[in-house]
C-alpha positions in Angstrom: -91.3 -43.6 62.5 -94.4 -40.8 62.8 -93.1 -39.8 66.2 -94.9 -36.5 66.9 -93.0 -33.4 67.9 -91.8 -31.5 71.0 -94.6 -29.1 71.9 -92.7 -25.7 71.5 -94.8 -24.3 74.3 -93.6 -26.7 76.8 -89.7 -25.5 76.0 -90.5 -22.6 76.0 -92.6 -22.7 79.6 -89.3 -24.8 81.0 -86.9 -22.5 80.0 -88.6 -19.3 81.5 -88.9 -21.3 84.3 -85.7 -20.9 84.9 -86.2 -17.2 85.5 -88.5 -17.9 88.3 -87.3 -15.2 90.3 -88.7 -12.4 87.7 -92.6 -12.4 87.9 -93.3 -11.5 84.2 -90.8 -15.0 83.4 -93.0 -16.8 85.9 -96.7 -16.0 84.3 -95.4 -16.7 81.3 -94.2 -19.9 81.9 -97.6 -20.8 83.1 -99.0 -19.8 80.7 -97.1 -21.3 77.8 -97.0 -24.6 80.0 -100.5 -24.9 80.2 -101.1 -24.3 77.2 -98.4 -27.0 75.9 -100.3 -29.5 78.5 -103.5 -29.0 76.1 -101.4 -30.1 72.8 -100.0 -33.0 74.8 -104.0 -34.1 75.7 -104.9 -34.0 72.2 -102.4 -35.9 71.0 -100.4 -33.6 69.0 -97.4 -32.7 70.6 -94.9 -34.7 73.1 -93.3 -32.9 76.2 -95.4 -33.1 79.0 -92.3 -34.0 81.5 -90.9 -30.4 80.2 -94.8 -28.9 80.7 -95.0 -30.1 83.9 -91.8 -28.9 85.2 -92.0 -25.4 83.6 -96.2 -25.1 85.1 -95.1 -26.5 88.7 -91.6 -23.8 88.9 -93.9 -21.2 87.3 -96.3 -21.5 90.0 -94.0 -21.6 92.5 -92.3 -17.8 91.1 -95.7 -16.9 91.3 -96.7 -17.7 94.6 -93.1 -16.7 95.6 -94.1 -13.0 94.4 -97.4 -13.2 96.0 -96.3 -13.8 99.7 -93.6 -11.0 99.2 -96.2 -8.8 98.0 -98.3 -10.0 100.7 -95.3 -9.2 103.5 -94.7 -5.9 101.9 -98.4 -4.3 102.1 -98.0 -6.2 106.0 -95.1 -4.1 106.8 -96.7 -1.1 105.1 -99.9 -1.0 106.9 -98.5 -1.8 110.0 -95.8 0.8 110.3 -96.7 4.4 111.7 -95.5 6.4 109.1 -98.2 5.3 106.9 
């Protein structure tokens, strides 16, 4: 049995996942999940059901934060106080 190991990047990506709500937990979970998803290519590490998931709810935080941010400056601009 030479089974290969669990990429520790792509737990690590899934669990801050989690967090996707906090944008600093969300970039980081991309990051560490695509960088998991380039051991999995190569053949050294296993996980890419956990690097998936983390990269896809990362992206999703992210995106999240980028329309309120979006709204916000919207609001901003448009309101005659500013």
């Amino acid at each position: 049995m030479n089974e290969k190991p669990f990429s520790g990047f792509a737990i690590t990506g899934f669990v801050l996942s989690f967090f996707w709500f906090l944008i600093v937990p969300s970039v980081l979970a991309v990051i560490f999940s695509g960088v998991a998803l380039q051991q999995i290519h190569q053949g050294k590490r296993q996980g890419k059901g956990l690097a998936i998931a983390g990269l896809v709810m990362g992206i999703i935080g992210v995106a999240v934060y980028a329309l309120f941010f979006a709204a916000i400056s919207a609001a901003i601009a448009s309101s005659p106080f500013f």
